[in-house]
N, C-alpha and C positions, 0 to 999 in steps of 0.2 A: 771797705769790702773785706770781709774776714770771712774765709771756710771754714765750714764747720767739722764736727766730727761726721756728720754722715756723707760730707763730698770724701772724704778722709776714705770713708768704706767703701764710696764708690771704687777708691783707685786699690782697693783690694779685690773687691770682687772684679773688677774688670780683666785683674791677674789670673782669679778661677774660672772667669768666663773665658779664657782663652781657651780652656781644655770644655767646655761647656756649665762647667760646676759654678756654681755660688753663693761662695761661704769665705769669709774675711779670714778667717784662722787659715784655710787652703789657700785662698791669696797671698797672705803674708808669707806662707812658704814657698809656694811660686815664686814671689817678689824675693828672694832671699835666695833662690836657685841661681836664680840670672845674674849673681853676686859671684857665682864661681869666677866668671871672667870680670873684672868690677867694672870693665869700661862698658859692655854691653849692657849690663845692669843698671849702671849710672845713667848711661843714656835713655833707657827704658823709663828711668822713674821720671830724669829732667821731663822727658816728653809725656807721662802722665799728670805729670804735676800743674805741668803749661796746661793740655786740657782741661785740667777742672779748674783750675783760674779763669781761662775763658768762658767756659761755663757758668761761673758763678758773674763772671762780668757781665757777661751778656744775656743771666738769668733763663739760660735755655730750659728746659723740663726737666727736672730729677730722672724724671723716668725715663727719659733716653739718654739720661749725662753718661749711663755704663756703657753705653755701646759706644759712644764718640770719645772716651775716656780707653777705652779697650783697643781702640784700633791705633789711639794713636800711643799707648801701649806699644804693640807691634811696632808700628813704624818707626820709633824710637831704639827698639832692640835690634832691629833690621840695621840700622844704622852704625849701632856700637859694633854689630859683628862683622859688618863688610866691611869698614873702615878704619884707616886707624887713624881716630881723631885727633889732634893736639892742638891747644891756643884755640884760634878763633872759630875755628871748626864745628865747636860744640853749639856754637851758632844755630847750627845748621838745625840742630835736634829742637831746641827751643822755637824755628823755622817752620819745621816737619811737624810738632808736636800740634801747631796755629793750621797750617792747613789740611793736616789729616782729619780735622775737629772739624772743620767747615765744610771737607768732601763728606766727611761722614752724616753731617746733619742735608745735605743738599742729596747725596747718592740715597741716603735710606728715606728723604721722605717721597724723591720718586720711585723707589721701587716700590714702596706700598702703594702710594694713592695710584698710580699707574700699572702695578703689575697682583698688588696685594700678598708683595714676595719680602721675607725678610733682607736685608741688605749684608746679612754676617757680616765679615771683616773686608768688604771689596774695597773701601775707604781705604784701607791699610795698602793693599796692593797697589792702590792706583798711587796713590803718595809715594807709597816707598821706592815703584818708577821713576817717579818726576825723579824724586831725591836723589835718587844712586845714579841720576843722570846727568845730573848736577852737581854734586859733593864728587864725585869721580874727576874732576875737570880740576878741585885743588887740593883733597889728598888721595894717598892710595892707596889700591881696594886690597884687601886681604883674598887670599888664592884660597875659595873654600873648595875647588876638586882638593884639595888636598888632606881631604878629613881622614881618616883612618876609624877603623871599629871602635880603635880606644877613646877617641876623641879628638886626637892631634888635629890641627889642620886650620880649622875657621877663628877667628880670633886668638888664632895661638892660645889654645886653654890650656897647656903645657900638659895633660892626659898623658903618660905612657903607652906605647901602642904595642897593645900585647893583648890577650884572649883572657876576660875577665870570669865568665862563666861557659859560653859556646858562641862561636865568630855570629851566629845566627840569632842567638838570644840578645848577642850584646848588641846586635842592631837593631833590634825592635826597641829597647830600651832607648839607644841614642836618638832613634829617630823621634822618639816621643818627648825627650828633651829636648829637638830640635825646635819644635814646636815654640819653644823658649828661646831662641836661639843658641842655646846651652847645649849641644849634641855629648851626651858621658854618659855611658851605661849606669852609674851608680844614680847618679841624678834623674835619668829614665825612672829605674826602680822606685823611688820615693815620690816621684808623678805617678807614677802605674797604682803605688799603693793607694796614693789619694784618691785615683779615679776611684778603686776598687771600694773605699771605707764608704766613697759616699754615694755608689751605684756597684755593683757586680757586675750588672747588666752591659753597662758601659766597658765597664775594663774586660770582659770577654767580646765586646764588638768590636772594641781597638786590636785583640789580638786574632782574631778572624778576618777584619779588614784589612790588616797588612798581612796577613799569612798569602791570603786571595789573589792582595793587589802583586804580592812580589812574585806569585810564582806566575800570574798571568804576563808581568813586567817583562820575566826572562824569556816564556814561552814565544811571545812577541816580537821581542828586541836582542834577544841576547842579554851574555852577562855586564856587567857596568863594575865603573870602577866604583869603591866604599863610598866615597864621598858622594859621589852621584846618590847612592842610594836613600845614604841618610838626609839629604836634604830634598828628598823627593815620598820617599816614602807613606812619611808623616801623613799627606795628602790622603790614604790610602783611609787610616786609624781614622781622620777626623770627618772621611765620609762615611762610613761605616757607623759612628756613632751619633753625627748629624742623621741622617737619612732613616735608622734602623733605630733610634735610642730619643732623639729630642724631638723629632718635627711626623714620626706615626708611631700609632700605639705598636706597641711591641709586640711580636706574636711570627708565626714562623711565615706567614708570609710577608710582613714586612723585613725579616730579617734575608729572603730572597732579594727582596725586591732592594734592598741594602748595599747588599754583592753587586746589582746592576751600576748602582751607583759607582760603587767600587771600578768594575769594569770601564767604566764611561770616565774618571778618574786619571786610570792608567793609559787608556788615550788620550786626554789631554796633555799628561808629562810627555808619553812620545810627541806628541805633533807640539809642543811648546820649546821643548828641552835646547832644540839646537839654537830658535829666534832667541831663548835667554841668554845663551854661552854665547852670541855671539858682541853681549855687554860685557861678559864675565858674570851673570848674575847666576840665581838658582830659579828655581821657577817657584820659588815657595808657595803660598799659598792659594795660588789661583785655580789648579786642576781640581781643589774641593770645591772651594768654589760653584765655580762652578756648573759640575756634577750636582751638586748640593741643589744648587737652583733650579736647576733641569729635573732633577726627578721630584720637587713639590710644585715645580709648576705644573707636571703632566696628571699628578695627583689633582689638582685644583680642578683643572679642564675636563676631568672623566664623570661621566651619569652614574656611573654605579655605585650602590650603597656595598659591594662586599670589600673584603679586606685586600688591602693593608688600606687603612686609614687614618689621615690627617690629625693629627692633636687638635685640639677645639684651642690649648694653649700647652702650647713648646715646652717641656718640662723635662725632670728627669723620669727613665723607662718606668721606674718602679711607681711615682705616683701616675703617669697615664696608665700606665697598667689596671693600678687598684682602680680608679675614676672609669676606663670604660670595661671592667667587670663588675664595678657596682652598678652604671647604667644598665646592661648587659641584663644582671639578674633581674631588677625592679622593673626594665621599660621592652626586653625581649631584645629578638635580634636585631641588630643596625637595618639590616633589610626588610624586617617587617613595619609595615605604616598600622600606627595607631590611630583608632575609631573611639568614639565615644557610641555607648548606645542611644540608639535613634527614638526609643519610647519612654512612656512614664512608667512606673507601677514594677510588679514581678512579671517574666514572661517565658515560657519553658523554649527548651532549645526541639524542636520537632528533628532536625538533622543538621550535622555539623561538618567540620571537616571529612573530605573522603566519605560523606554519609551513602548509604546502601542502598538509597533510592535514585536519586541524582544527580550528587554532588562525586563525578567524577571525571578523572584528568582526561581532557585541561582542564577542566570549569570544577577541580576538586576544592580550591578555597571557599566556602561559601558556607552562609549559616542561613538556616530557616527558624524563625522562633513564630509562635502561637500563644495563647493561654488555656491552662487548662486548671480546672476543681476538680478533687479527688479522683485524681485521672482519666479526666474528661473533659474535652476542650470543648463543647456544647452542650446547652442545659436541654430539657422537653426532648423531642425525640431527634433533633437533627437535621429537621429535613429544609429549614429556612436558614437562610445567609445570615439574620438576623439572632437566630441562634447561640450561633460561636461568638466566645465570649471575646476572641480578638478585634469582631470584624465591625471597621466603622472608628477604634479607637484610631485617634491623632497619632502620624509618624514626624517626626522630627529628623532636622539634619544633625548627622555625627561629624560632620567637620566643618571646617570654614572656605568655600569654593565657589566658582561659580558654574553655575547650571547651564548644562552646554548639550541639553538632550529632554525631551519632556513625549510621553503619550498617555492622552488622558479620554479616551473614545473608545476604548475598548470593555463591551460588558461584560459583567461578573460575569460566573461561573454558578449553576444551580451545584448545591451540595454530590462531588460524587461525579460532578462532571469536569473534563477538562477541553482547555482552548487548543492543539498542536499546531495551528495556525502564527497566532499570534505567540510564541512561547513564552515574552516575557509579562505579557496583559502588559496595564497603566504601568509608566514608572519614569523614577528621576533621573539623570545620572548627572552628577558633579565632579566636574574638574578639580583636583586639588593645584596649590605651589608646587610641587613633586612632580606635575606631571599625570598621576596616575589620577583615575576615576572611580567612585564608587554610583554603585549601582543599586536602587533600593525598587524591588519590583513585586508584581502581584496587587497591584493598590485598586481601591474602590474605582467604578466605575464616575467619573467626572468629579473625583475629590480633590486633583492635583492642585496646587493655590497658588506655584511660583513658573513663569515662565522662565526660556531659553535668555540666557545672557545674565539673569538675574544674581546677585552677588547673595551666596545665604550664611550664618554662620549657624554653631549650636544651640539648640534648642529652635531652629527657625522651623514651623511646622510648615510641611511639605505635601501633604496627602493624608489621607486615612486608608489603615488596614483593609484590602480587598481579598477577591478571588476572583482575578482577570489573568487570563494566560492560561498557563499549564502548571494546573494547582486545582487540587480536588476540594482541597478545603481550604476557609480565609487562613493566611499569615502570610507573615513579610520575608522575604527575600532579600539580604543584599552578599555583596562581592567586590571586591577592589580586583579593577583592572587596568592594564598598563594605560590603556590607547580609548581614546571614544566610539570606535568602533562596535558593534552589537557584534556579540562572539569570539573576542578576545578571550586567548586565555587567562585566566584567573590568578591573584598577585598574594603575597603571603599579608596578612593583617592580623591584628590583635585587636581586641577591647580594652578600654584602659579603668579602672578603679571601679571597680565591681563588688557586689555581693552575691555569691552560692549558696544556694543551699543544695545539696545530694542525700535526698534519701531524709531519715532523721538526725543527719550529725549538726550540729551546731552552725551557726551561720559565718562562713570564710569569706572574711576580706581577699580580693585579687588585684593586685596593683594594672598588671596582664592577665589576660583570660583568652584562651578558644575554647569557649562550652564545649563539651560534648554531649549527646542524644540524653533528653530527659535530665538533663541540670535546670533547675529554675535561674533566673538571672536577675538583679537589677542594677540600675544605679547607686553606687555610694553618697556620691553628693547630695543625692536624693530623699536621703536614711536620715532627717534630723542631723547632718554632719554642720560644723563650722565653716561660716564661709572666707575669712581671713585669717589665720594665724597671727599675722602681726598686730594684728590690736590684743591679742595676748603677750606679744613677745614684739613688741617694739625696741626701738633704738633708746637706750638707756635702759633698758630692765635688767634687775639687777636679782641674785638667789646666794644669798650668804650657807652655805654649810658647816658644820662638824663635823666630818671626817675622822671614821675609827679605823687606824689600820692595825690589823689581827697580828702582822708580822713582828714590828716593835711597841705596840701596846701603846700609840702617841697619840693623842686627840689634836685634830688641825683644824683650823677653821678659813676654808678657804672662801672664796664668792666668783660667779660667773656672771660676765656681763654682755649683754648683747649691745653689737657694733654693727656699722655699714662701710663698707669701705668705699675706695672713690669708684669703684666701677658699680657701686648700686647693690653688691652681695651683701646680704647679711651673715654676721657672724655670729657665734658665741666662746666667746673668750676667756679664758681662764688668768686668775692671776699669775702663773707660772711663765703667761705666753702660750700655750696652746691655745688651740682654735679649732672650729670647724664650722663651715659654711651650712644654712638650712633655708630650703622654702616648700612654700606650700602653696600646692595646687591640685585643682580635680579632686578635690576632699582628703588631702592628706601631706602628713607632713614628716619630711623626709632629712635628713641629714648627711651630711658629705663631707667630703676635701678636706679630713683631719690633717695638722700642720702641727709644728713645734714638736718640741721636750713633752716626756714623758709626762702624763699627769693623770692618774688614780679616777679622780671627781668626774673630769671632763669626759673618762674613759669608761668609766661605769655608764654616765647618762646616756653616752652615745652607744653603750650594747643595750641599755635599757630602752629606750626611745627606738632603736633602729631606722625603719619604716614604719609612720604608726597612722592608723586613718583615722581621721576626726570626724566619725560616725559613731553614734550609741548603739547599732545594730552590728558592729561588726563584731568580730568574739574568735576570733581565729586567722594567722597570718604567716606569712613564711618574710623571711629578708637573710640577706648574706652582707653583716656588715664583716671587716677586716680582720683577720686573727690579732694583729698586733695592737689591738683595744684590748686581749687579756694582759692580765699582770704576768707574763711568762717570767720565770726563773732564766738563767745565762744559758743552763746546758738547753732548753725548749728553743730558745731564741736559733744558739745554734744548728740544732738540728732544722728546724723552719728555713733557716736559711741556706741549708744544704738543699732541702726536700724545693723548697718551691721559691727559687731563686727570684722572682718577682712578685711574690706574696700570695697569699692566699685569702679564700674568705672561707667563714664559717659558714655551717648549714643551721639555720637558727629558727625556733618555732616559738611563736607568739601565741597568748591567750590572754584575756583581759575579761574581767567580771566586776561588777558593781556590789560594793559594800554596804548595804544599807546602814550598817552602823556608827560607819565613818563618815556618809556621803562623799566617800571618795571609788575611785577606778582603780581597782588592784592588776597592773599587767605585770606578767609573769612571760619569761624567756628562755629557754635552753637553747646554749650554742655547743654545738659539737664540731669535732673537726679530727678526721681520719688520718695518722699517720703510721703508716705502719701496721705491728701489731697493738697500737697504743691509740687511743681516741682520748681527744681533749673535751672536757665537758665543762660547759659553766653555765651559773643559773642566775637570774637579774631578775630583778622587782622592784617596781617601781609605786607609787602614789601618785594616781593624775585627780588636781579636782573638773568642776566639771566643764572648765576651759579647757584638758586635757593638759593642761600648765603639770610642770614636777612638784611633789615634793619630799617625803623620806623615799633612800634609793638604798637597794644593797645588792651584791654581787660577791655570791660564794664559786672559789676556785682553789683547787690544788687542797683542799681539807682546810682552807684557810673562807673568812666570811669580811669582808670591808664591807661599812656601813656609814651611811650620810646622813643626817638629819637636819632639816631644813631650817634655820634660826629664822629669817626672815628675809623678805623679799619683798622689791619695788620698784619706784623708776625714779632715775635723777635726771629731775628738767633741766633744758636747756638754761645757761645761765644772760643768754643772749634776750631772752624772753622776758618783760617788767612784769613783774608778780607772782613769774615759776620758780623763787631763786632756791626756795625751799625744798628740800627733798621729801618725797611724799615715800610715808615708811607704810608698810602692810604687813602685817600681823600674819603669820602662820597659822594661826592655831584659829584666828576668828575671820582670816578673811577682808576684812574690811581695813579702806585704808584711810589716813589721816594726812593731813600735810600739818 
């Protein structure tokens, strides 16, 4: 039984996971912090060390070994700093290191399967009770009331107690060392730094969260002595950036709802503080704790889609940030429910949101579509139902629900007449998951096909186009509302991957759409698009390039490869280690979750690709992928990261025309991006063939033009497979491939 290099990184990043970060270079200087005093340090690594031995012994999951490796971390440091250990004592740590690993795989798997709540570091607190309850009986405990602003005090870290920068600055610092069990302004500072290199976000939450927590602390309690503070503080900083920074997107109401945390926090150290001191302990980490836990549980339990909301996955603020304003632009607001539309064909929007005939608050959500020929939605003169070119075609359902409401007895309407009786004639209504209900009315008199109870999904035809109710002329009606009730207010919706036409401009792709009056509409997926992406872009396809870059004149020949990881995401990979995650759905194919190092290839394709529909009809689109996909120079970067401390996205416009001489797809992109009196421009083009697959890409910025040429592309079979062992190569230039 030998560890490897990556249990190795486990016991670093478990040191950056302390503060939330995880990055092995920020570990090993954590781990080298807790060196000031060498006994808390020593004790700290013996007890990470035990963990990953047991781990590797008892082959538990890589992918929890950081958190059972972290906690016992802590309770390891905990111990060098209360104690003063000598001879057999260190026992104790090698002890502590075995059952903090066991609490922490036993604490974390019930609080998920039971509560579906992260477990943080409670492993650690609960150990490091037992422990200091026990190691207290045969050595003895170090007096940490005795800490001072400088440090003096908890493991005798021999600090000079004297005013380093401002008695108030140098506590914010120590407290944040504390966190390490290492309480020294200077050592603060170089934590502080780290938090800042690898989030901003963060290191302003930590300084707002204890600004909050301390002055709520005094308002409360009165003043306390140093020591009290700094080993309480801390608590403050690490809900402030739990709560506000890792577990909800970031934005100004979570950053409220952060402060609560906070609040809730500083009640615990009071109502805890005196049941600790009455051991001699600190209350270290439990009032985050928590606080921590309590405000994502009350997130979890609440119906409402607005904000502040839950990470989909805990990360740092800046990539949830970028993740739900890329969702944000391509899928609309968190609050609105997406619909698919319910017909085949084009069909003009008769009224739309807030329309001038009907469609007013409460019942202002709502769209009415018909059809109409050079602006006229009936042929001959008009005067039969059979006329209007809507009435009679097949309505389908827009979601996946079950049908919890059906009236199918109600007769048409002669052209020109309406029902005020009946208002909404024949119609479906479908319950979604959600909760809410959409409502599709005005239907043919006895067209309805699906009864009450019946489960439908997309595409399930439900009725044909009438003029039943209160509706002068045939077309369909529908409206998302909360409740199954008839006369419910009206709920916010959107359509999802659409084509427009307005007027004579070209035909626009809409990933979301709310028509408005006299837009034609239809489905994209509809338009001749692709129905799978991945049988273009499967697991092993592979895009070698040449790479010209304009700045040093070097020809590079890199290659991308598409990967899946164990959760089922597809990637696509660069040799450098960059990545980003892509799928396709509802006719289009979209890319995300850019990760890693810097990399030119992967960053061109990902402004050139953005959001792109795999329809032949489409020919115009909008996406907002991420500024930091341009090649920004230092001083851009800096300023960027003055101006929009959590990133920003470009405002980017897509066109796409068919080459007849290529047989290839020319899409073209300008990204812009306002700063100031200075606007960033860049412009991308790409070569799709008719899989919509890449191939030559370039991307002109700043007076400068990087260019890609595709040497060749293909897939490497699986070597597990008798007969695939060969690599099947494909030709750029013909297309066709060989094994």
């Amino acid at each position: 039984m030998i560890a490897n290099k990556c249990q190795f990184q486990d016991i670093a990043k478990a040191y950056s996971g302390i503060l939330f970060l995880e990055h092995p270079l920020l570990g090993g200087l954590f781990m080298a912090l807790t060196f000031w005093s060498p006994q808390t340090g020593a004790a700290g690594l013996l007890s990470a060390l035990t963990s990953m031995l047991i781990c590797v012994f008892l082959k538990l999951p890589h992918i929890g070994s950081k958190a059972h490796i972290l906690s016992s971390t802590l309770a390891g440091l905990s111990l060098g700093a209360l104690f003063h250990l000598n001879g057999q004592s260190w026992a104790f740590v090698i002890v502590g290191g075995i059952l903090t690993t066991f609490l922490s795989v036993l604490i974390g798997d019930m609080m998920w399967k039971r509560f579906r709540l992260p477990a943080l570091c409670l492993s650690f607190v609960v150990s490091a009770a037992i422990l200091s309850l026990v190691v207290r009986r045969y050595v003895p405990m170090v007096d940490f009331t005795g800490v001072e602003f400088g440090g003096a005090g908890l493991a005798t870290l021999g600090i000079p107690v004297s005013v380093w920068v401002h008695p108030w600055v140098d506590l914010f610092f120590s407290t944040l060392s504390a966190t390490l069990f290492s309480p020294n302004p200077v050592l603060g500072l170089l934590i502080f730094l780290a938090i800042v290199i690898q989030s901003r976000y963060m290191g302003f939450l930590a300084v707002a969260g204890f600004v909050f927590g301390l002055l709520l602390l005094n308002m409360l309690s009165g003043t306390h002595a140093p020591g009290f503070y700094v080993w309480t503080c801390f608590n403050f900083s690490l809900t402030a950036m739990a709560v506000g920074g890792i577990y909800t997107v970031p934005d100004r109401s979570s950053f409220v709802y952060a402060m609560f945390g906070v609040a809730a926090s500083v009640l615990f150290v009071i109502a805890m503080q005196d049941l600790m001191l009455v051991y001699h302990l600190p209350v270290m980490a439990l009032p985050f704790i928590a606080s921590t836990l309590m405000c994502i549980a009350v997130l979890q339990r609440r119906s409402s889609m607005e904000s502040p909301w839950l990470c989909a996955t805990p990360g740092l603020p800046e990539s949830d940030y970028e993740q739900r304003r890329l969702a944000r632009s391509r899928c609309g607001e968190p609050n609105s429910i997406p619909l698919l539309l319910p017909f085949y064909g084009t069909w003009d929007v008769y009224q739309g949101f807030d329309g001038r005939h009907t469609h007013k608050a409460p019942w202002n959500h709502a769209v009415d579509f018909y059809i109409t020929e050079k602006g006229q939605s009936y042929r001959s003169q008009g005067f039969l139902l059979d006329d209007y070119y809507c009435f009679g075609l097949p309505i389908s359902s827009p979601v996946y629900g079950k049908v919890v409401a059906v009236v199918n007895s109600v007769p048409d309407n002669n052209p020109g007449a309406v029902n005020v009786d009946d208002n909404w004639g024949n119609y479906v209504l479908i319950r979604l998951n959600t909760g809410h209900c959409v409502m599709l009315a005005h239907l043919k008199f006895l067209s309805v096909k699906v009864n009450v109870g019946e489960y439908v999904t997309p595409k399930t035809e439900l009725a044909a186009c009438g003029n039943s109710g209160r509706s002068p002329q045939p077309h369909l009606h529908i409206h998302l509302q909360k409740e199954a009730e008839l006369g419910c207010p009206t709920q916010l919706f959107h359509f999802c991957s659409v084509l427009e036409n307005i007027g004579k401009q070209r035909t626009q792709y809409k990933l979301i759409s709310r028509p408005e009056e006299h837009v034609s509409i239809q489905a994209a997926d509809h338009a001749r698009g692709l129905s799978n992406i991945h049988q273009h872009l499967p697991v092993g396809r592979y895009f070698t390039y040449k790479i010209t870059d304009p700045e040093t004149n070097v020809n590079k020949v890199c290659r991308l490869l598409v990967e899946v990881t164990l959760m089922g995401q597809f990637r696509l990979v660069s040799d450098s280690g960059a990545s980003a995650a892509f799928e396709e759905a509802n006719g289009v194919l979209a890319f995300y979750d850019r990760q890693g190092p810097a990399d030119k290839l992967l960053d061109m394709l990902l402004l050139s690709y953005g959001l792109t529909p795999l329809s032949e009809l489409a020919q115009q689109w909008q996406d907002s992928p991420a500024v930091k996909l341009l090649p920004l120079h230092s001083g851009e970067k800096i300023l960027l990261a003055f101006r929009f401390i959590l990133g920003a996205g470009l405002e980017s416009q897509y066109q796409r025309y068919w080459e007849p001489a290529k047989g290839m797809w020319l899409q073209r992109s300008t990204h812009t991006l306002k700063i100031g009196p200075r606007t960033l421009v860049a412009e991308a083009e790409i070569e799709l063939d008719r899989a919509f697959v890449s191939n030559d890409m370039s991307l002109s910025f700043n007076g400068h033009t990087w260019r890609a040429q595709l040497l060749n592309n293909g897939l490497i079979k699986d070597h597990g497979i008798p007969g695939w062992r060969e690599q099947q190569v494909e030709d750029a230039s013909s297309g066709l491939s060989t094994v």
